[in-house]
N, C-alpha and C positions, 0 to 999 in steps of 0.2 A: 857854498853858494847861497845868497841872499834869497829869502823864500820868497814868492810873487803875494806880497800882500794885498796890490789889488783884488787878486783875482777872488781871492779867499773871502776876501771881504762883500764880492760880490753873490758869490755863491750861498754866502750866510743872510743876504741880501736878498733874493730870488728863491730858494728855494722851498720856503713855507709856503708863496705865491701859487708857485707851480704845483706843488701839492694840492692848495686848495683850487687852483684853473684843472689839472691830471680830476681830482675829485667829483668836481661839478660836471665834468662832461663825461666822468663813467655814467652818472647819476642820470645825469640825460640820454644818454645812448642807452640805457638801462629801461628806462621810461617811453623809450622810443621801439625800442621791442616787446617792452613789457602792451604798449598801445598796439602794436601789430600784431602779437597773440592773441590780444583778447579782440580784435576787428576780425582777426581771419573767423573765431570763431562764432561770430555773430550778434556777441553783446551789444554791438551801437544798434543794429538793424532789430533786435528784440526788442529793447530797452527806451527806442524813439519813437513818440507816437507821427503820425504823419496826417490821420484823420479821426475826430472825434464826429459819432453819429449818436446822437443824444449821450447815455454814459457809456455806447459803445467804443471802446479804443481800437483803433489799427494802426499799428505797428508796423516800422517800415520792413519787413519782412513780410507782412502777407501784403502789402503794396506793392514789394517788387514780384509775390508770387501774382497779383493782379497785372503787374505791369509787364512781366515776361508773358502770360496768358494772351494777353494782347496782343504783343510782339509775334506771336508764334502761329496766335488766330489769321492774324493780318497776313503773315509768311505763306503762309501754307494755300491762301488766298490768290496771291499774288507774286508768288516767286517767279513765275515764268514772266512777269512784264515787271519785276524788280529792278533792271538795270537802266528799263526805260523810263525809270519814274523817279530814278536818281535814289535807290534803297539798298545801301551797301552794307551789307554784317560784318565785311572785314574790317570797318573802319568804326568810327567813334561815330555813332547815331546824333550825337551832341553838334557833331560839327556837318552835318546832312542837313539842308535845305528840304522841308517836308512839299511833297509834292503838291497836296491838295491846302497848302496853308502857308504862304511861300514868308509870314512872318512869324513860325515858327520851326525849329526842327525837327527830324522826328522823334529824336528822345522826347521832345516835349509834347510832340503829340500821342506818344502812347502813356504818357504820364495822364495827359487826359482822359484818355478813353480809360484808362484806370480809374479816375475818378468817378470820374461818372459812373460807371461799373459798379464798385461800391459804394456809393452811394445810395442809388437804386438799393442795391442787394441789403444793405443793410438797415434801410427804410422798412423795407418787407422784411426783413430777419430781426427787427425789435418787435414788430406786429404779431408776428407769427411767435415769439416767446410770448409777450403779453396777451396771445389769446390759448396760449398751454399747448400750441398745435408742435406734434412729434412728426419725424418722419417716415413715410407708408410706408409698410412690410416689403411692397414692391423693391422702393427705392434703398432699403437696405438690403436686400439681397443686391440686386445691383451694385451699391457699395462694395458691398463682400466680393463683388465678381472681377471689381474695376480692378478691385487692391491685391486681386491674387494675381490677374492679368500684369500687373506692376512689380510683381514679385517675379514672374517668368520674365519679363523682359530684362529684368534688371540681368538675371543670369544669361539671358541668350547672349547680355552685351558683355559677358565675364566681368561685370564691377556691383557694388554694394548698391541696396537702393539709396540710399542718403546720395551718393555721385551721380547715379543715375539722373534721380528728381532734381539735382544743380544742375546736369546739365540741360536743362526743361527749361528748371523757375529760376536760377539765378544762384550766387553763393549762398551757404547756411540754412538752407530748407530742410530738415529733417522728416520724414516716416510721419512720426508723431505728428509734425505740424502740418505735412499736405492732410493729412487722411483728415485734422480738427479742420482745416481749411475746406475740404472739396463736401465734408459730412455738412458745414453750414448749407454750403452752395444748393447741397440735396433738397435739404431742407427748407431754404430759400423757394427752389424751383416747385416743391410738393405743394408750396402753400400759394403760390402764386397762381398755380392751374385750379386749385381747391376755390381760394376765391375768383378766379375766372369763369368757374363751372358754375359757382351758385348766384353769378350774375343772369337772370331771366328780363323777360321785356313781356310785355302782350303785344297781340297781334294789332290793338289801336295805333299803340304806342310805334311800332314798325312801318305802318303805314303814314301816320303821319309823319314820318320821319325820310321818307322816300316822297312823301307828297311837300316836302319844304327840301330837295335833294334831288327830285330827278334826273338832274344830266348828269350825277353824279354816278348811276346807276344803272343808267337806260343804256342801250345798244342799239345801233342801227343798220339797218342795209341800204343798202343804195348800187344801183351803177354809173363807173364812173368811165370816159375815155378822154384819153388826149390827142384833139386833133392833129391832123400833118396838112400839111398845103398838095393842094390838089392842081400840081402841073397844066395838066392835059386841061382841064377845062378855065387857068390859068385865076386859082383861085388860092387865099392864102388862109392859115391852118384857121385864122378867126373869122374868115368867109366861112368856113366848111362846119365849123364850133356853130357858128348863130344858125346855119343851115338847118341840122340837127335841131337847136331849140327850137328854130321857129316849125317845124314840121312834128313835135309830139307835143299831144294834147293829154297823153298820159302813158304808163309806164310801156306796156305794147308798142304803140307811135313811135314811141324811142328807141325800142329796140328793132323795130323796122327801119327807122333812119339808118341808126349803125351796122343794121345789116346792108342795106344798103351802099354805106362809106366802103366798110371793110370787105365786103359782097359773100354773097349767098353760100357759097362754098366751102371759104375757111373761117367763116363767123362760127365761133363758140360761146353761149352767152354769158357759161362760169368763168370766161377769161373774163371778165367786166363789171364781175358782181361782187361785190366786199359784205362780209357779215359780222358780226360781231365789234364794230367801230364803235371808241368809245368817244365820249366829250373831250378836246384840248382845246382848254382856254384861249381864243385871242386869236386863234387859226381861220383862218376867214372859212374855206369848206367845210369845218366841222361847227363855229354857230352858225351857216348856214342850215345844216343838219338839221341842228338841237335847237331850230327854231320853234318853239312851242307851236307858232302856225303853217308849220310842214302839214302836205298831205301829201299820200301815193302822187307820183306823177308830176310832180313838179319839176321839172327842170331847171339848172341855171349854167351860165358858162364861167368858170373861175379865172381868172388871169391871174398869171404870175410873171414878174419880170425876170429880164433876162440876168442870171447873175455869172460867176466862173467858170461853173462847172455846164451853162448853158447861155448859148451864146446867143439866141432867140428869146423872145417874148414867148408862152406856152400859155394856149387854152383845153382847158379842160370842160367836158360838160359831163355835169352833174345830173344825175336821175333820182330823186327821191323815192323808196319804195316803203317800207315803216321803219318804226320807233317803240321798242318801249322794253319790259324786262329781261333779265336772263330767267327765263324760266326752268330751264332745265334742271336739274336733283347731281350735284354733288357725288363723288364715288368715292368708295374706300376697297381698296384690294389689298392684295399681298402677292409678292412676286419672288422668282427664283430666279439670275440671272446665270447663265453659261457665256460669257461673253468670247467674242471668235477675235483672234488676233491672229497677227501674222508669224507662221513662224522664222528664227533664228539659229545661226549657228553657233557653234562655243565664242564664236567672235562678239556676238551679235548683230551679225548680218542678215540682212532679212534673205532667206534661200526662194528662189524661183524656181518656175517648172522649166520646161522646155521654148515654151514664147514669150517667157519674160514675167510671166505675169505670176505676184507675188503667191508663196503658199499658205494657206491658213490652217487654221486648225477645226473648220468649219463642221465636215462629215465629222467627227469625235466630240463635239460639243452639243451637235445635234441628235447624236444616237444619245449621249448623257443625260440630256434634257426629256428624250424618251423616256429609259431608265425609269428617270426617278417619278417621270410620271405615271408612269405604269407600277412604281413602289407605293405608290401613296393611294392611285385609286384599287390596287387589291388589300390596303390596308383599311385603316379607322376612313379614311378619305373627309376626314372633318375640318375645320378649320386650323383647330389646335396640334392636328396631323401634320399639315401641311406648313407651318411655322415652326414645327421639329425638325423639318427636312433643311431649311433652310440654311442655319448657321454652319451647316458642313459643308454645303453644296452653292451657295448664292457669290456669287463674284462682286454683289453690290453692295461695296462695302458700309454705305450709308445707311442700310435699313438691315443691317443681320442680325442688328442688336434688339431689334425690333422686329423679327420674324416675318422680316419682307414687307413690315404694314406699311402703306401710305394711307393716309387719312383727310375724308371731306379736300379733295384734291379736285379745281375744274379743266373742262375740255385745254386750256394753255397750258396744263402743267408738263404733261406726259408725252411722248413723242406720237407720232398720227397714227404709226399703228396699232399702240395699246388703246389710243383715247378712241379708234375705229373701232376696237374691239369692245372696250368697257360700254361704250354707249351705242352698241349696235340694239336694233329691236329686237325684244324677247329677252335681252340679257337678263340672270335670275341670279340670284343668291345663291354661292355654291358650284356655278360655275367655274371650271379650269379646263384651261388648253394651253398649248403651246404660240407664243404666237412670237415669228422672227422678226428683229431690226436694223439697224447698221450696227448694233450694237452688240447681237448675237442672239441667242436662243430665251428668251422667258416664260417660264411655266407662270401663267399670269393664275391667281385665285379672284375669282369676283368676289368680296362683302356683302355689300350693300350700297343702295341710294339714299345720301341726307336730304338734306335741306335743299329746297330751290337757291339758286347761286346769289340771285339779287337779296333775296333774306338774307341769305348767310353772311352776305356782304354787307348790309347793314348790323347785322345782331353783333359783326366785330365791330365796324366801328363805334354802336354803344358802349360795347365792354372795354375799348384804346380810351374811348373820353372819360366813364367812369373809371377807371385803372390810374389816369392822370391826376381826376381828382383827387382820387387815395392817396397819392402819390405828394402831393399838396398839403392834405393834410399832415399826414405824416411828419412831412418838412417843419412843420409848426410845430409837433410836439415831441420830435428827436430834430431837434435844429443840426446843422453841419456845420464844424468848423475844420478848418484845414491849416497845416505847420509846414510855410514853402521850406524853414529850413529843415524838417525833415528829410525835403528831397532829394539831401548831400547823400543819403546812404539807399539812395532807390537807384537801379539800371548796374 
C-alpha cells in the first residue's frame, strides 16, 4: 500500500507550530495562576500605593481596612432601613445607586468616606510623629484589651484570627497589620484630644464671640396657640387669633385671653409654654422670636397657609415671654443599666400571663439593680468603685468600656427621667440611686456639674474652627495626592 505522503508531509508541517502554540499557552496559563496566588495573597493590595499624605504611603490594604471600616460603621447604623434606601450586601455595591448621592454608587461612596478618613487621620498622624507624641499608657492598655478581646472572638467563632479580621476588613488583612493599623489610629485619637485639650480661650474672647453669635446661642420661651373657629358666636379661627392679640397687653392678658378661649376649667398653662427654642434661619415665628427688639409680652399672630397635610389656612398666636442663655452647668455621671425586656420561649415567642399582657423580666432586674447597689454602698462606695461594677453588670453596651461615664452631656441628651434626676435641686457629687425608665432599671452615679451649656457651646465651636485651621495647615505641608487606579484592588 502506497504511504499517505500528504498527510506526513503535513504533520512535518504543523507540528513544531503546535509545539510552540501547546508551549505559549502552558506559559500563560502558568502566569495566570502563577498572577492568582500571588493576588490571593495580597501582594497587589500591599504593594499599591492608593494614597500619598506628605511621604506617608497607604497602600491599598489599609484602604480597603478603611474602606470595610466604613462599610461596617455605616451597616451597623443603618441596617434596619437598608432595604429602604436601596443597600444590598448580597450584591455588587458597584452596581447600587447610593441613596444620598444618586450619581454615585455605594461602593463609591464608601471609597470616599474612606478617603476622607485618611486623610484627616493621617494629617494628625504626620503631626503627631513630628512633634515625638507616643501613645498614652491609658490607650495602650486598651490596645492590649481590644486585641485579647479579638483573640477570644476569633476562637468563640472556631476560626484563626487572620479569617476572622477578613471577614471584618476585607481579603489579606493579617494580626500584624490590623494591630500597625488600629495602634496608629490610637495614636491618631490620643493626639487629637491632647491638642483639643490644650486649646484655652479667655472669658473676653467667649464673650465677644457670643456678642457677634447670639441667635446662635440664645434660647427662648414663649407661649404659643392655634386658634379654631368659634361656631357659636359664628367666628373664624383668625377672628378668634386677632381676638386674643388685640386683648393682651402683656404676658398675663394673654394668658387670660386663652383661658378664656379654651375656658377656665381645662386651661393648663404648661400645655402652651415651649422652652428651650432655638434660632431656625428663615422660619417666619422663630426671627420673629430672635428679633433683637423682642420684649416680654409682645404678641403676634403667625399665618400659615394651607398645604396637604392641612386643608385650612392656620393661625397661631404667639406670646413672647424671654430670650437669652443656656445657663444651666453641664453633667457628667456614670450609670449601670439592668434593662427589662420581654420574656421568650425556646421559640422566641414572647410568653403572656393570663390577660394577654406580655411577661418581662422586670421584678428580677429590679431586685439586681438593688443588689448591686447595696454591694457598692457597703463597699469603697467611691467613684472608682462604682465603674468596677459596671463591666459585669451594665446592659449598656456603649459606655462599659468606659465604666458607665457620660461626660459634660446637656438636659437633650438623656431620657427625662435621668435628666429629672441629674438636675434636680440639691443634687451633689457622689450621689446614687436607682432611678427606672422604659428602658429598665439604672443605678445612676452623679459626677459633677461643668460648664454653663452656652459656654461649653461656644468654647467647641472655637476649638471645630481652630481644629480646621490646623487641619489647613497641615494640608500645606503633607499635601495629598491620590492613585484612582489603585482603587482596582480596594472593596
Amino acid at each position: 500500500m502506497a504511504k499517505n505522503t500528504q498527510t506526513k508531509n503535513a504533520d512535518t508541517l504543523w507540528s513544531p507550530l503546535v509545539k510552540i502554540v501547546a508551549l505559549v499557552c502552558a506559559i500563560v496559563l502558568l502566569a495566570a495562576i502563577a498572577l492568582a496566588v500571588v493576588a490571593k495573597t495580597g501582594y497587589f493590595r500591599r504593594n499599591t500605593v492608593v494614597m500619598n499624605v506628605g511621604n506617608t504611603e497607604i497602600n491599598a490594604l489599609e484602604y480597603n481596612y478603611a474602606y470595610y471600616g466604613a462599610l461596617n460603621d455605616f451597616y451597623s447604623q443603618y441596617y434596619y432601613y437598608a432595604s429602604m434606601i436601596g443597600f444590598d450586601l448580597s450584591t455588587s455595591l458597584k452596581s447600587q445607586q447610593c441613596y444620598f448621592d444618586s450619581t454615585k454608587s455605594w461602593y463609591d461612596y464608601f471609597v470616599d468616606q474612606a478617603k476622607s478618613q485618611l486623610e484627616e487621620q493621617y494629617l494628625i498622624y504626620n503631626k503627631a510623629v513630628e512633634d515625638g507624641f507616643t501613645m498614652t499608657e491609658e490607650s495602650a492598655k486598651s490596645l492590649e484589651t481590644s486585641l485579647q478581646e479579638l483573640e477570644s472572638a476569633a476562637k468563640e467563632a472556631d476560626t484563626s484570627i487572620n479569617k476572622y479580621l477578613q471577614s471584618i476588613y476585607g481579603p489579606n488583612i493579617t494580626y500584624d497589620e490590623y494591630k500597625e493599623f488600629i495602634s496608629r489610629r490610637m495614636l491618631i485619637a490620643d493626639y487629637y484630644e491632647h491638642y483639643m485639650d490644650s486649646l484655652e480661650y479667655a472669658d473676653e474672647k467667649i464673650e465677644e464671640y457670643y456678642s457677634e453669635n447670639k441667635k446662635d446661642y440664645d434660647v427662648v420661651k414663649y407661649y404659643t396657640y392655634t386658634a379654631k373657629a368659634d361656631t357659636e358666636n359664628n367666628k373664624t379661627a383668625q377672628d378668634v387669633a386677632d381676638g386674643i392679640k388685640s386683648a393682651s397687653t402683656d404676658v398675663q392678658t394673654y394668658l387670660d385671653a386663652l383661658k378664656a378661649i379654651v375656658g377656665e376649667d381645662t386651661f393648663k398653662e404648661e400645655t402652651y409654654l415651649k422652652e428651650g427654642a432655638t434660632y431656625t434661619k428663615d422660619d417666619e415665628t422663630s426671627e420673629w422670636l430672635f428679633n433683637d427688639e423682642r420684649k416680654a409680652g409682645d404678641v403676634t399672630v403667625i399665618k400659615k397657609a394651607a398645604t396637604s397635610s392641612s386643608s385650612t389656612d392656620t393661625y397661631t398666636v404667639i406670646c413672647f415671654v424671654e430670650r437669652g442663655r443656656e445657663t444651666y452647668n453641664l453633667a457628667t455621671m456614670r450609670h449601670i443599666l439592668f434593662s427589662v425586656e420581654d420574656l421568650t420561649d425556646d421559640d422566641g415567642n414572647v410568653i403572656e400571663d393570663e390577660e394577654g399582657n406580655a411577661k418581662t423580666n422586670d421584678a428580677e432586674q429590679k431586685a439586681e439593680a438593688e443588689k448591686i447597689l447595696k454591694e457598692w454602698k457597703d463597699g469603697a462606695a467611691t467613684a472608682e468603685s462604682f465603674a468596677a461594677l459596671v463591666k459585669d453588670n451594665s446592659d449598656d453596651t456603649g459606655s462599659v468600656e468606659d465604666g458607665g461615664l457620660y461626660e459634660d452631656f446637656d438636659k437633650n441628651t438623656m431620657v427625662d427621667e435621668i435628666t429629672d434626676w441629674i438636675w434636680a435641686e440639691g443634687r451633689k457629687a457622689g450621689d446614687c440611686e436607682i432611678v427606672k425608665t422604659d428602658y429598665g432599671y439604672h443605678i445612676v452615679y452623679f459626677v459633677e456639674y461643668g460648664d454653663e451649656k452656652w459656654n461649653s457651646d461656644i468654647v467647641n465651636t472655637l476649638k471645630s474652627e481652630d481644629y480646621e485651621e490646623l487641619l489647613k495647615t497641615l494640608e500645606e505641608k503633607y499635601p495629598v495626592n491620590f492613585n484612582e487606579k489603585g482603587l482596582s484592588q480596594v472593596g
